[in-house]
N, C-alpha and C positions, 0 to 999 in steps of 0.2 A: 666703575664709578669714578677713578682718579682721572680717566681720560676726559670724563663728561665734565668734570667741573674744570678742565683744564681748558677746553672749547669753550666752555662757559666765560668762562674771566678774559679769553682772549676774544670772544664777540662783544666781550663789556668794554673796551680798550674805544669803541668809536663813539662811545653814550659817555664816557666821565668826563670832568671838567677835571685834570689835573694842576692841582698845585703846584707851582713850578719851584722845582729846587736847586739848589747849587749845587756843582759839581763837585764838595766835600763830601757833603749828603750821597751823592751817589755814591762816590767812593768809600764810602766807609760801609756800605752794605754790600757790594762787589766784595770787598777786604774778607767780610764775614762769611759771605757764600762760598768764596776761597777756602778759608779755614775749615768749615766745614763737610765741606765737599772733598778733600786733601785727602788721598789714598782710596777713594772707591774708583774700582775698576773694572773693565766690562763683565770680570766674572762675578759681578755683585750683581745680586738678584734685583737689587734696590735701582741697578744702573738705568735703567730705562727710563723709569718714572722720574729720576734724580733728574735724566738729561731734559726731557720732555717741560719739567720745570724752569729749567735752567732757560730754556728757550723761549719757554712763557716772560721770564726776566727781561731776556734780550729784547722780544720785544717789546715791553713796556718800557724797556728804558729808550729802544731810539722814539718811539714813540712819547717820550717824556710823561708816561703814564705814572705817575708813582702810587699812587694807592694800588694799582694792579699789579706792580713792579711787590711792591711788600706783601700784597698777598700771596704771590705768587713763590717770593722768599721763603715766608712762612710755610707752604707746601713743601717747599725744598727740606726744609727742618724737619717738617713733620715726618718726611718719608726714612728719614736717617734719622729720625729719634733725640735729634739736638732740641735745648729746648728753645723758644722763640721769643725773643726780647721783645 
């Protein structure tokens, strides 16, 4: 299921009208994915899905996705149990 919705959000990436944000805005949720991503490592069960997320990010950010970009966040969090602002 984590894979399908991860496909999902990244087929959504050429249908949304992204809002465009500054490069603070990114940065301070990069900052956060950082902090909370800090110490998992590949023998975490959790690493797959973490990275698989992480990736979802990336591309939403060169793509200047952002709503796809914070959902995608959001999964990150979910999957590590942090909770999601």
């Amino acid at each position: 299921m984590d894979e399908l919705t991860y496909h999902a959000i990244l087929n959504r990436l050429g249908l949304e009208s992204a809002s465009p944000k500054t490069s603070a805005d990114w940065l301070i949720h990069w900052r956060e994915l950082a902090h909370v991503t800090s110490g998992i490592t590949t023998e975490d069960p959790r690493f797959e899905s973490v990275m698989r997320w992480l990736n979802a990010c990336d591309v939403a950010f060169s793509l200047g996705s952002w709503d796809t970009f914070c959902e995608a966040a959001a999964e990150v969090k979910r999957v590590l149990g942090a909770s999601a602002e």
